[in-house]
N, C-alpha and C positions, 0 to 999 in steps of 0.2 A: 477782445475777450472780456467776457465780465467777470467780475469780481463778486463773490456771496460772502460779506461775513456776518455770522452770529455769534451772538453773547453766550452766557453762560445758560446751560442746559439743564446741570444739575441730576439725571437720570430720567427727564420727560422726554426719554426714546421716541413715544407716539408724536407726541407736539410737532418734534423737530422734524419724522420725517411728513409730518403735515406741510410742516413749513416748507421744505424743499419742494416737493410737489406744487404748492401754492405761488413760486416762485420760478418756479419749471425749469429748475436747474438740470443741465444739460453737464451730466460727469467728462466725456469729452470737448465739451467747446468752453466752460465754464472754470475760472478756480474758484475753491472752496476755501474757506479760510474760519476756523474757530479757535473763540477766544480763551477756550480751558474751563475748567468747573464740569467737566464732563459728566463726572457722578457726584455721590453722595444727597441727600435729604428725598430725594426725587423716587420711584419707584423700580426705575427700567435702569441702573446703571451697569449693570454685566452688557446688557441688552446694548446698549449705550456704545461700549469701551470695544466689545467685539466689532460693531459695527467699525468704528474709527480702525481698529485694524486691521481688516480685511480693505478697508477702502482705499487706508495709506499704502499697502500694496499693490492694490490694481491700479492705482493714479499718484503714485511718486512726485511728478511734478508740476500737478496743479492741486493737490491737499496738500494742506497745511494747518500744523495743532499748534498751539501757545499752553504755554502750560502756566494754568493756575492754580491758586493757594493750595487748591482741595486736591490736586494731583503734587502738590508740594508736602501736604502733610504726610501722604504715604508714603512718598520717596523718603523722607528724611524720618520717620517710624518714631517723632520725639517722645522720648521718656518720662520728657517732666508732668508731675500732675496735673498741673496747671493747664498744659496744651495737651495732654487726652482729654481730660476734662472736656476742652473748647472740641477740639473733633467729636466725641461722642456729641456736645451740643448742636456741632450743623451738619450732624447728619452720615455719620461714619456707620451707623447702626443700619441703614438702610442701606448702604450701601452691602455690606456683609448677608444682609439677610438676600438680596438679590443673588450675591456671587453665590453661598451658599443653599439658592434654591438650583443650581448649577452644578453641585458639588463643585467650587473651584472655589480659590482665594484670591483674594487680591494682592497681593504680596510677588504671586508670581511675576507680577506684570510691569513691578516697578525697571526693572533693563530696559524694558519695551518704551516706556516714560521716558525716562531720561535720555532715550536716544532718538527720541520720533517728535515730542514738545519738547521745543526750546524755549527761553523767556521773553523773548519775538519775535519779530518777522518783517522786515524792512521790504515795500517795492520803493519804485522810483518817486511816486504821489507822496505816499501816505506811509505810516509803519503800525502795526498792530502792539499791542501791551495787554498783560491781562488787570493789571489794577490801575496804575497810572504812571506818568512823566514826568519827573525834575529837570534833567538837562539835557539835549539837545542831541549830542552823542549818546545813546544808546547805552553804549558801552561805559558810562561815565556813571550809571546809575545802577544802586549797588541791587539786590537781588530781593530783597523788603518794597523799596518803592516800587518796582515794578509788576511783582506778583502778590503783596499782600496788604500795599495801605490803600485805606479806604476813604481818608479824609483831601490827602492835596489834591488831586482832583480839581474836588468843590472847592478848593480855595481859589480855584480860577490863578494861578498865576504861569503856568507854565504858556508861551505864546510862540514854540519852535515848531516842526515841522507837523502839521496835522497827524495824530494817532488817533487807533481808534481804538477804546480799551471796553470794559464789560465790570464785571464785581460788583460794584455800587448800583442793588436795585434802584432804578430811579422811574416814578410814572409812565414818563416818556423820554424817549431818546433827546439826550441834551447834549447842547456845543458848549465847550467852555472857553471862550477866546481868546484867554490871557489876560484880559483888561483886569483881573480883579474885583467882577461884579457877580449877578447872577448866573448861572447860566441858561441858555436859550433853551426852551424846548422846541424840538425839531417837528415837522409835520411830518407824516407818515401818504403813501399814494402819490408824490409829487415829486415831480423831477428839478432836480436845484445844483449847482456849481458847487465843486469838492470844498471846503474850506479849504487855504492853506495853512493855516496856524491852531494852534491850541489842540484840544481832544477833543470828541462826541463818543459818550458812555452809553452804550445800543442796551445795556443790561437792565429788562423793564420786567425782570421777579415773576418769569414763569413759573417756577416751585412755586412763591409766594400766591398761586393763582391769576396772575394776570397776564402775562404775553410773552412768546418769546418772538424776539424782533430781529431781522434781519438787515442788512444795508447791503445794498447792490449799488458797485459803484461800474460805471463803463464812460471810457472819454472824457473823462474830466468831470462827470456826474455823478451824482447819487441819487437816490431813491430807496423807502424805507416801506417795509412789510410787515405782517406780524401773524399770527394766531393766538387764536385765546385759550390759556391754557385750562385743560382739564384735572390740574393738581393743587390743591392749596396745603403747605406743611407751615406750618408755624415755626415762625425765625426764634428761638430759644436764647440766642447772645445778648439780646437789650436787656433782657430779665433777668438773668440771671449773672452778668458779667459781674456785678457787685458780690456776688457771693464767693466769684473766682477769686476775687480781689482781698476779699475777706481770707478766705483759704490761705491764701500769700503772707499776710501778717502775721501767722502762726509759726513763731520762732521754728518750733523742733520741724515745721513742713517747708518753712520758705527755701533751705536747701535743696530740696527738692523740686524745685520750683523755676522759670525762668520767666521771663516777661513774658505778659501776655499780650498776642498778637492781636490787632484788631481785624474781626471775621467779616 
C-alpha cells in the first residue's frame, strides 16, 4: 500500500485536489495522510474542511488528519489579545468569509477536530507531526513542540525515529538529520530510501504562492511531487509580530495578554 502525505493546505482546495489527481491516488488501495493547517489564509477552507469530512467517513482506515496550530487555534477559541490578534494576522478572516459565504461557522466543527485530528500518527517506518520533534516518544512531548514551534526543527537536533512534519514554509522539502547542521533539500521526481532518523519538512508555502508538495512513501521509499500553486497571500507575522510585542508592554493590556506563539 502506498502512503500519500501532504503538508499544509491552508484553504488551496483546488491545488490539493490537483495534486491527488497528479499522484493518482487511488482512495481504495492508497492511505492518505495530512499534516493539518487545513484552513485559514487560503480561499477554499469551508470547501477544504467539508471535503476531509466526508472523506474521513467513507475511508476510516486509510485517512488520516494531524491537527495543526491553525485547527488548534479554533479548538482552544483563546481570549487573549495578543493571540486573536496573531489569528486575525494568518488568516482566520478568510477562513470566516469562506464559511460564511456558506452560511455556516466554523465553531460548529470544533467536536469534529478534536475527535478526527489528533497531534499524530505513528506507522511502523516513520510517524507524522504537524510542527516538529524533541524526544523520541511521542508522548513525552508536550502539545507546543509538536503543533506550534517553528524554530527546533531547523535547529537540526532531534536524530530519533524519521517524522515527517509540515508548518515551516521552506523552498523545498528538507531532511534534517540530527547532526546539527544544515538541512538537506530533498529532490522532487526521484525514488530514494526512507530516512531512518531526523525529520523532512514537505511544507513548501503553497498559500505563500509556491507548491504544495506531496511524499509518497511505498516499501521502504519515497518520492516527492508537487503543483504550483495558484494562490499567493502575504504572510503578515514577520511584520508585524513587533508590534504584537509592543502591545504586550502596555502595563493596563499585558493582562490581558499571554505569550505569543510563534505562527
Amino acid at each position: 500500500m502506498r502512503t500519500i502525505i501532504i503538508g499544509d493546505i491552508h484553504g488551496c482546495y483546488r491545488e490539493f485536489i490537483s495534486l491527488l489527481k497528479k499522484v493518482e491516488y487511488r482512495k481504495k488501495k492508497d492511505r492518505l495522510i495530512l499534516l493539518g493547517d487545513l484552513m485559514d489564509r487560503g480561499p477554499l477552507s469551508y470547501e477544504m474542511l467539508q471535503w476531509a469530512i466526508r472523506w474521513k467517513e467513507e475511508n476510516p482506515d486509510t485517512f488520516f488528519l494531524i491537527r495543526g496550530n491553525h485547527e488548534l487555534m479554533l479548538v482552544k477559541q483563546r481570549r487573549e489579545i495578543d493571540q486573536r490578534l496573531i489569528w486575525r494576522l494568518v488568516g482566520k478572516g478568510a477562513s470566516i468569509r469562506s464559511f460564511s459565504r456558506h452560511k455556516d461557522r466554523m465553531k460548529r466543527y470544533i467536536p469534529w477536530i478534536v475527535e478526527n485530528m489528533p497531534i499524530y500518527h505513528e506507522e511502523d517506518d516513520y510517524r507524522c507531526v504537524h510542527a516538529s520533534v524533541e524526544y523520541e516518544n511521542l508522548e513525552d512531548n508536550d502539545e507546543e513542540r509538536l503543533v506550534e514551534d517553528h524554530n527546533y526543527a531547523k535547529r537540526n537536533e532531534y536524530a530519533g525515529k524519521i517524522t515527517i512534519i509540515g508548518h515551516t514554509p521552506l523552498p523545498d522539502p528538507t531532511h534534517y538529520d540530527g547532526s546539527g547542521g544544515e538541512g538537506i533539500p530533498l529532490p522532487y521526481h526521484e525514488w530514494h530510501p526512507l530516512p531512518e532518523h531526523g525529520t523532512i519538512c514537505i511544507d513548501t508555502g503553497c498559500v505563500f504562492g509556491h507548491r504544495l508538495t506531496a511524499m509518497i512513501i511505498e516499501d521502504g521509499q519515497y518520492y516527492l511531487d508537487y503543483v504550483e500553486s495558484g494562490v499567493c497571500i502575504e504572510n503578515k507575522v514577520p511584520k508585524y509580530i513587533k508590534y504584537i510585542w509592543r502591545l504586550r508592554s502596555i502595563p493596563i493590556i499585558r493582562r490581558f495578554c499571554s505569550m505569543p506563539k510563534v505562527i
